[in-house]
NUGUGU-234711 format. One record per residue: y, z, x of N, C-alpha, C in turn; residue in one letter. Coordinates in steps of 0.02 Angstrom, whole numbers, plus 32768, in hexadecimal, padded with zeros to 4 digits. Layout:
N
YZXYZXYZXA
...
***
This chain:
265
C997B9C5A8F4C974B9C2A8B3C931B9E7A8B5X
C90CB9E8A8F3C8CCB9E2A8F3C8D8BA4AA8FAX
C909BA4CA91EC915BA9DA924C919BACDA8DAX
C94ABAAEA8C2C959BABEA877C92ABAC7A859X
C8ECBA95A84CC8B8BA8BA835C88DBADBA835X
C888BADAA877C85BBB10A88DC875BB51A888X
C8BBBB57A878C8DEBB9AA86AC8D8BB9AA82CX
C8E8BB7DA7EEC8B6BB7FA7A5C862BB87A7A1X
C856BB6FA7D4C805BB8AA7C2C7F5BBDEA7F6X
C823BBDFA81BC80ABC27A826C831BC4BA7EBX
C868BC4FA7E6C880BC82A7AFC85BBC6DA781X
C838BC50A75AC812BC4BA710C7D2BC74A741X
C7ADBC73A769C783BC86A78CC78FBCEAA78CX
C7C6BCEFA79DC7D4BD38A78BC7D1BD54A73FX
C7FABD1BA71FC80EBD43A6E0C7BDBD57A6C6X
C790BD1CA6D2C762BD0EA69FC73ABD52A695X
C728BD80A6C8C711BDD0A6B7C739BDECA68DX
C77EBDF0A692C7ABBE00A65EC7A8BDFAA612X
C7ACBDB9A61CC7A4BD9EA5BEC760BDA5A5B0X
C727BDACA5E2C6CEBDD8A5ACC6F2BE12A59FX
C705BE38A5E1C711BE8CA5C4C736BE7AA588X
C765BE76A577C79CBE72A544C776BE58A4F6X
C73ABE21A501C711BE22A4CEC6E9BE37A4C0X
C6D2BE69A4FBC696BEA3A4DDC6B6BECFA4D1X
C702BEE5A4C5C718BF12A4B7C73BBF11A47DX
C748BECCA463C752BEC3A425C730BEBBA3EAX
C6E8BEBDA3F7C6B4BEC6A3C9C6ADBF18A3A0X
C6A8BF24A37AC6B6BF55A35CC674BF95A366X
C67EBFCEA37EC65BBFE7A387C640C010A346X
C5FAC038A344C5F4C06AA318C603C0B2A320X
C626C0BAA2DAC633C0FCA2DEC619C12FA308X
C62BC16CA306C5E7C1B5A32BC63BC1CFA345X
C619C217A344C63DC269A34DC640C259A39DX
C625C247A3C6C621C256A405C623C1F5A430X
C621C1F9A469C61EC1C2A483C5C1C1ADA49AX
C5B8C1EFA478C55CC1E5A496C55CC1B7A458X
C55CC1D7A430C53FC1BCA3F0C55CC18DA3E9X
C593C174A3FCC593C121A3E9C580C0ECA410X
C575C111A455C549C0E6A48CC4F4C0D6A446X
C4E7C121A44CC495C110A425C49BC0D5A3D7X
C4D1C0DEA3CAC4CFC0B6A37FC4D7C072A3B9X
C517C06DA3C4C515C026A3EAC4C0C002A3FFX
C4A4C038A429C452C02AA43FC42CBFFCA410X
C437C03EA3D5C40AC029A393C40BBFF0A38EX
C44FBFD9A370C450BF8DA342C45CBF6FA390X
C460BF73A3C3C451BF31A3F0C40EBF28A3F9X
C3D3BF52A3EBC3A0BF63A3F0C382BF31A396X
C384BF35A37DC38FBF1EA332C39EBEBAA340X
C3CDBEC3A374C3EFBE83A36DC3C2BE4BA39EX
C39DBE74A3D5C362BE50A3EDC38FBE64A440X
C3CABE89A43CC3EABE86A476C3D2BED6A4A6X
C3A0BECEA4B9C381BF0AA4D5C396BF0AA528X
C3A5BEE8A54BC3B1BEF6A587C3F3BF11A584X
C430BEF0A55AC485BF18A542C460BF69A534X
C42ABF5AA4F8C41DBF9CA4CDC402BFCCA4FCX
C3D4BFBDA54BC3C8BFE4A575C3F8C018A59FX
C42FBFD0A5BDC46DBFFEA5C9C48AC01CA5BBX
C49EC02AA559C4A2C069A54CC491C09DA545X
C450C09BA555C41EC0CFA54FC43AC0F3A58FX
C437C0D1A5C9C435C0E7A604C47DC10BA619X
C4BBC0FBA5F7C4EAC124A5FAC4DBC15CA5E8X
C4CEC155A5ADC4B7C194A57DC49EC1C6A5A8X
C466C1B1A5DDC441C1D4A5FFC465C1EEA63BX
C4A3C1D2A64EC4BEC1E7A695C4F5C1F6A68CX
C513C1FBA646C55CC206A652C552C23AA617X
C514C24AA5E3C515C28CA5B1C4B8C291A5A3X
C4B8C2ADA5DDC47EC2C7A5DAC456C2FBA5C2X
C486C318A5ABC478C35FA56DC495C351A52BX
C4AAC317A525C4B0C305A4F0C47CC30DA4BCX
C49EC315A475C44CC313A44CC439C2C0A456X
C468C28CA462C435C25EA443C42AC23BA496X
C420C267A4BDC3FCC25CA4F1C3B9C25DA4EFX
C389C288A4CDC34FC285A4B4C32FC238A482X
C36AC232A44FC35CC1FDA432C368C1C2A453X
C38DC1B7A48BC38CC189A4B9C35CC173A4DFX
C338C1B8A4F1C302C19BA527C2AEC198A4E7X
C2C9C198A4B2C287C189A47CC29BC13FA479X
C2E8C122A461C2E7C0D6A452C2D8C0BEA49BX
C2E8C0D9A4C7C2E3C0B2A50CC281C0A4A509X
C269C0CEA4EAC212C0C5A4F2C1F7C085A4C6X
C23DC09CA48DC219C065A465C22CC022A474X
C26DC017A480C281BFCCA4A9C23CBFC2A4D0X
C23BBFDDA4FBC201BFC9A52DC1B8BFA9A50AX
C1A9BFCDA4DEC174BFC9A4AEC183BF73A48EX
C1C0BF7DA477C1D3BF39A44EC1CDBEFBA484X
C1E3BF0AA4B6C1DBBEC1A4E6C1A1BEC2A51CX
C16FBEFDA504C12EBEF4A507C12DBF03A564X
C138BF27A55CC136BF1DA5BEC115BF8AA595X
C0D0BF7DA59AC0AABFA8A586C09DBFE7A595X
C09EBFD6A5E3C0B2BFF7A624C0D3C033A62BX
C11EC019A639C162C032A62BC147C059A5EEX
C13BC043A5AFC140C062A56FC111C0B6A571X
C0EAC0A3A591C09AC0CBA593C0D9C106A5ACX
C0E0C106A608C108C122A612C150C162A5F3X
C15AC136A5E3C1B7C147A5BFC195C168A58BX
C154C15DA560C13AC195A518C128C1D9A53FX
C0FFC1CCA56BC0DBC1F3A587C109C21FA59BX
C135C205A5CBC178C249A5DCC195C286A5AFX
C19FC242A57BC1CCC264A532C188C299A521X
C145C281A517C134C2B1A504C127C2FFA526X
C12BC2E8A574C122C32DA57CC16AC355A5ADX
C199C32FA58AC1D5C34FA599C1F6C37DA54EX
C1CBC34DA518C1F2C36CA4C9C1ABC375A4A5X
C180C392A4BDC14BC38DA494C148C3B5A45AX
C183C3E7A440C17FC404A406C1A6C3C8A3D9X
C1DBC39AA3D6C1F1C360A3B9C1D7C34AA383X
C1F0C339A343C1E5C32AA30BC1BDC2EEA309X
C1D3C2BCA32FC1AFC277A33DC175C273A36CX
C14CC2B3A370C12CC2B1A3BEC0F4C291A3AAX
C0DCC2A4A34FC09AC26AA350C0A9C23BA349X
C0DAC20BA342C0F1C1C8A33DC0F7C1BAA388X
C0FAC1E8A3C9C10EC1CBA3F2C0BBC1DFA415X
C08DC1F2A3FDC04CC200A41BC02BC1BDA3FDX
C042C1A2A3CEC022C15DA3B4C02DC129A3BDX
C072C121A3E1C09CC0F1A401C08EC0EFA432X
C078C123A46AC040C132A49AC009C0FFA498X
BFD5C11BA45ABF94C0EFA454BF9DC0A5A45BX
BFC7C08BA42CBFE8C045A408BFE9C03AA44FX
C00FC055A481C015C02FA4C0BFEAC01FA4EEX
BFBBC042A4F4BF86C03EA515BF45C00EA4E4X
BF5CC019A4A5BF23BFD9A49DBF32BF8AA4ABX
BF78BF9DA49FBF99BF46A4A6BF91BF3EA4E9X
BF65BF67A51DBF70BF3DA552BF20BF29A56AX
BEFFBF3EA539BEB9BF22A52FBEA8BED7A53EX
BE6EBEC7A56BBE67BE84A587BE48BE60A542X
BE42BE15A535BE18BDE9A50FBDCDBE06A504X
BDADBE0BA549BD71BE08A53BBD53BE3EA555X
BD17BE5EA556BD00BE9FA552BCE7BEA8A5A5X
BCF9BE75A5D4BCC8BE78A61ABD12BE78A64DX
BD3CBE95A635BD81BE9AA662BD8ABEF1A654X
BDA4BF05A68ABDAEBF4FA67DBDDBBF6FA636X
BDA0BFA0A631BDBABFB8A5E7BDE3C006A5F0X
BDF9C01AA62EBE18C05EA625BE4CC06CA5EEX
BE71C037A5E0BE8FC04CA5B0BE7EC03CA567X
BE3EC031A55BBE28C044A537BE07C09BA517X
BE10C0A9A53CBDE1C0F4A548BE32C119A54EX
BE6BC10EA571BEAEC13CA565BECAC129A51BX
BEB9C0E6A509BEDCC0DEA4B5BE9AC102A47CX
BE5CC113A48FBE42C14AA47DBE54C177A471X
BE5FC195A4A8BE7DC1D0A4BFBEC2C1F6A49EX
BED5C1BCA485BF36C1DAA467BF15C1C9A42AX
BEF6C191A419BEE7C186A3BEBEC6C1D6A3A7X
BE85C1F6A3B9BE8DC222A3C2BE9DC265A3B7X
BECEC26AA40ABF17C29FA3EDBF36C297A3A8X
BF46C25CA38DBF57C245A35CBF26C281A322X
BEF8C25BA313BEBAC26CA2EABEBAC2BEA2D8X
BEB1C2CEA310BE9AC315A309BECCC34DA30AX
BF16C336A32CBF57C36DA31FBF76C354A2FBX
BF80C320A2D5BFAFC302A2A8BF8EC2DFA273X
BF5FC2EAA242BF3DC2E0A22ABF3BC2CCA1EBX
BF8AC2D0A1DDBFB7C2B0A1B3BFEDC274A1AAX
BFE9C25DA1EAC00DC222A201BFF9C1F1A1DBX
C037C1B8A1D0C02BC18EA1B2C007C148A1CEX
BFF0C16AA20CBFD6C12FA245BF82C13CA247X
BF78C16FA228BF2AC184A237BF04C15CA22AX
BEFCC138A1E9BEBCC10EA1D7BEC9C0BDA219X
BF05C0BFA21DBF05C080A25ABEE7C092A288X
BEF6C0E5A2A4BEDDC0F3A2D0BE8FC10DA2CBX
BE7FC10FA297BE2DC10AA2ABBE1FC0B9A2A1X
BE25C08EA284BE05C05AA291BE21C041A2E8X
BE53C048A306BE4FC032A336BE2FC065A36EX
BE18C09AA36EBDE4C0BEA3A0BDA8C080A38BX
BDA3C085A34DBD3BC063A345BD58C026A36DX
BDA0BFF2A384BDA0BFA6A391BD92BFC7A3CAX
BDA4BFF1A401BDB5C017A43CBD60C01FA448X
BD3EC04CA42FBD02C04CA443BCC1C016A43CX
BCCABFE4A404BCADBFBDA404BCAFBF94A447X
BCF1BF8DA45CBCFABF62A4A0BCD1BF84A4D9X
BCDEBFC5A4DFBCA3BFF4A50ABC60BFEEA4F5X
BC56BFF4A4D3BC02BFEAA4B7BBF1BF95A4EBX
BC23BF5BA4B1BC06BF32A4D7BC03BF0FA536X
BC2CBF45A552BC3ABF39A5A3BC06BF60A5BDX
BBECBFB0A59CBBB0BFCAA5B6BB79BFA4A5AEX
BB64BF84A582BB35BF46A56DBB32BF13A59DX
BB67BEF0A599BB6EBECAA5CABB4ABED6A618X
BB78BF05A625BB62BF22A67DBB1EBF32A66EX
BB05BF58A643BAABBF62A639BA89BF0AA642X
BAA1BEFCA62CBA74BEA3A60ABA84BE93A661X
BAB6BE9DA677BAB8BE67A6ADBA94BE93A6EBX
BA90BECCA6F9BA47BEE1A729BA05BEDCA713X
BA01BEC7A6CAB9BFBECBA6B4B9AEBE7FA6B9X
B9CFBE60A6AFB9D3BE10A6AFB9C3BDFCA6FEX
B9EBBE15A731B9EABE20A779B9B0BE36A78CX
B971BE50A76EB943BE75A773B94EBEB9A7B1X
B98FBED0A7A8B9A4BF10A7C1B982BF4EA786X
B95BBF59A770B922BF7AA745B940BFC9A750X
B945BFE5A774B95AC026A779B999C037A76EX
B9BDBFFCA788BA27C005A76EBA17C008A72CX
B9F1BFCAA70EB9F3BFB5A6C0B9D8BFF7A6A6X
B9B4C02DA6A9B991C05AA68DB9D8C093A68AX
B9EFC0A2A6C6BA27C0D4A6AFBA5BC0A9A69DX
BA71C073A698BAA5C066A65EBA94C067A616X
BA3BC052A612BA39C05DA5CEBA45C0A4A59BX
BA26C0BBA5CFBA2DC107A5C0BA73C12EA5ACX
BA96C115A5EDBAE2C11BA5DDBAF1C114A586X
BADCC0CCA578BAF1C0C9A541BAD4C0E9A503X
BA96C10DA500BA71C117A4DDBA90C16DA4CFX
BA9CC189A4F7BAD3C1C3A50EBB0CC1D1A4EAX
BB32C18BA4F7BB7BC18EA4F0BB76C171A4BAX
BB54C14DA48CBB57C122A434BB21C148A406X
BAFFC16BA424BAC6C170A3EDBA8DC158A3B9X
BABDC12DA391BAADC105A370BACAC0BBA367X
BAA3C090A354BAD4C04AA343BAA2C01DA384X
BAA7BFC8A373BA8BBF92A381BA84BFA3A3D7X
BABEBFB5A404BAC7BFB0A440BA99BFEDA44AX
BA80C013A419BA58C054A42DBA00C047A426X
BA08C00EA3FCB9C0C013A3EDB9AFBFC8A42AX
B9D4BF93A42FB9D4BF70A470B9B3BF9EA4ACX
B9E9BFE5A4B3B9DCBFE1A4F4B9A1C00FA4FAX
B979C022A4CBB943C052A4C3B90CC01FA4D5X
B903BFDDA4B8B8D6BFB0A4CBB8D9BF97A504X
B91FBF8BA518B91CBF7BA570B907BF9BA59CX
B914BFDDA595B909C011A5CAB8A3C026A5C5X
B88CC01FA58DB846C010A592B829BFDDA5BDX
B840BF86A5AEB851BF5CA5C8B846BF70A610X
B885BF93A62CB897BF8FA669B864BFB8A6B1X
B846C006A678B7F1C006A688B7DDBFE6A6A1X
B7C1BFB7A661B795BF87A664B784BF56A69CX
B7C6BF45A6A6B7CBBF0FA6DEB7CCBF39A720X
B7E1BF6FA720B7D2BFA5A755B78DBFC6A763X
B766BF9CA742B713BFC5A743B71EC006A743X
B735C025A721B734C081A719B70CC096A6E5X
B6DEC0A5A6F4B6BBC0BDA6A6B6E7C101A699X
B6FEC12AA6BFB703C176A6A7B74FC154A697X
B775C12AA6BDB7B9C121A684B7ACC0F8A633X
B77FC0DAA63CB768C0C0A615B765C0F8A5D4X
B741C11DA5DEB732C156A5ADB76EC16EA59DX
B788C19CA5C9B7CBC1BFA5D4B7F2C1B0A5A5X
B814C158A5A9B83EC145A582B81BC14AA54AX
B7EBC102A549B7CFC11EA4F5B7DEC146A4D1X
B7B9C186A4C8B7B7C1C2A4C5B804C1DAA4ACX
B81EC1C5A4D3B875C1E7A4D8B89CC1B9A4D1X
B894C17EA4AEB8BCC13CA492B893C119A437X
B85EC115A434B835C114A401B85FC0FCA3C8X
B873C144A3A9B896C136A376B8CEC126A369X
B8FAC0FBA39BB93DC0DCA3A6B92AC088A3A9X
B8ECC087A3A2B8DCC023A39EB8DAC008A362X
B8EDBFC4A373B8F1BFA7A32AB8BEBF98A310X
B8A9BF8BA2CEB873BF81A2C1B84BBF3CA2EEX
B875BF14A2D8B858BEC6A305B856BEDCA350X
B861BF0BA367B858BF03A3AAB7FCBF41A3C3X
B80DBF52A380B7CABF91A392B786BF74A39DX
B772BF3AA395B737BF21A38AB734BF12A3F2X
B747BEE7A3FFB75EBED3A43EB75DBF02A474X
B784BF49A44FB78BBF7CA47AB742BFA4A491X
B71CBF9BA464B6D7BFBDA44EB6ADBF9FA47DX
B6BFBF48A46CB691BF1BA4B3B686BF3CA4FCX
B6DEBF38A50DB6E0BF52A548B6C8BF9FA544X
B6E4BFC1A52CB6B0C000A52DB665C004A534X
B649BFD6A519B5F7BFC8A51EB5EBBFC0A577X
B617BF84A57BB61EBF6FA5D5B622BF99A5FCX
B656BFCCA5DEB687BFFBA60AB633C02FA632X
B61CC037A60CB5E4C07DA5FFB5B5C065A62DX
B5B1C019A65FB581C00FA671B593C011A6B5X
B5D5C01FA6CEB5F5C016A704B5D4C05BA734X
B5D5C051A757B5BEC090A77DB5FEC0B2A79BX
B5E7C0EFA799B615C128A799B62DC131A7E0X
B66FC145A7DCB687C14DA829B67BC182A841X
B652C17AA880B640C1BEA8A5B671C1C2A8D3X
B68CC203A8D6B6AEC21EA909B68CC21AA949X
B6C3C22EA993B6B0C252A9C0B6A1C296A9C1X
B666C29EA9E4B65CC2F7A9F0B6AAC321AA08X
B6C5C2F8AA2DB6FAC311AA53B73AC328A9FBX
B737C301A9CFB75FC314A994B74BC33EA96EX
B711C35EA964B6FCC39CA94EB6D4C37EA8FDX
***
């Protein structure tokens, strides 16, 4: 009995690969002229259906068994975008990046230079004191975007998300300034401010760091940096901060001047 038993469960044990094949083969496929193209439609709507790892493996025939296929190209674009969709950013960044500089004359190439950006911002940290490189590469493609495709229907997204992109830079250069100046590291704090004063021009983090870096003088007894900056920061302070700045300037002027060695000329 107990033999019998076990000879029905191995034969159901065999068949059972059998009867999946036989029901993935009874599902009705979509039309297409070629077997590429109905691998890629198949992709599509499994791709549609939330079934992207099935929808991967067709891609990947596509890729090894008709590789000059036309919709071998469009294969390895949905293959970018699957990736994109289940967010593995990475992969996605990648797989655009290829496409673009394997098909860069391609009808979709600014959709796929923005799908680029999109990827690299989504992998942007919470808060502004964790590394921001990819902030500065989703720059970088928004951008490309901007300035060769300048008609895209992604542009105005893509300028408001450069200003989210650099605001986060603004406030991490800030940051690292505040925290050597805070540290009373006075000389780091002076070329980061600067940094920023450089790289923004204008705006709150510019006129901040114009008063710090006086500040940072100050607490450095330098009369001649003292001046220096002044002089060459002045009109980047806020009003509420000019009165204050003037103090220390009064202070600054009383500091005695650093004499060199004869030996430095």
């Amino acid at each position: 009995m107990m033999f019998e038993r076990g000879n029905i469960i191995s034969r159901l044990t065999l068949l059972l690969p059998l009867v999946i094949l036989l029901y993935g083969c009874s599902t009705e496929r979509p039309a297409g002229k070629t077997e590429a193209e109905v691998l890629y439609r198949e992709a599509v709507n499994l791709s549609d259906d939330g079934r992207n790892l099935i929808a991967i493996e067709r891609l990947n025939l596509i890729k090894s068994k008709y590789p000059y296929s036309y919709y071998a190209t469009h294969a390895e674009l949905l293959h970018a975008d699957i990736l994109f969709k289940q967010e593995n950013y990475l992969e996605a960044v990648a797989a655009y990046i290829m496409f673009k500089d394997f098909h860069p004359k391609h009808e979709k190439i600014s959709y796929v230079v923005w799908k680029i950006a999109e990827a690299y911002y989504h992998q942007l940290p919470s808060t502004h004191d964790r590394d921001l490189s990819v902030a500065e590469q989703a720059i970088k493609y928004y951008n490309q975007l901007l300035v060769h495709y300048p008609k895209s229907e992604h542009g105005e997204q893509g300028r408001k998300r450069v200003e989210e992109c650099w605001q986060m830079l603004r406030a991490q250069e800030k940051y690292i300034a505040d925290f050597y100046y805070k540290t009373k590291v006075y000389d780091a704090a002076i070329y980061r401010y600067r940094l920023i004063i450089d790289n923004y021009k204008t705006g709150p983090e510019v006129q901040h760091a114009a008063a710090r870096i006086i500040r940072s003088a100050h607490q450095l007894k330098s009369m001649e940096q003292c001046i220096e900056y002044y002089t060459k920061y002045q009109t980047l302070l806020a009003k509420e901060a000019r009165g204050e700045v003037l103090d220390l300037m009064r202070e600054c002027r009383k500091f005695p001047p650093i004499v060199k060695d004869k030996g430095q000329g």
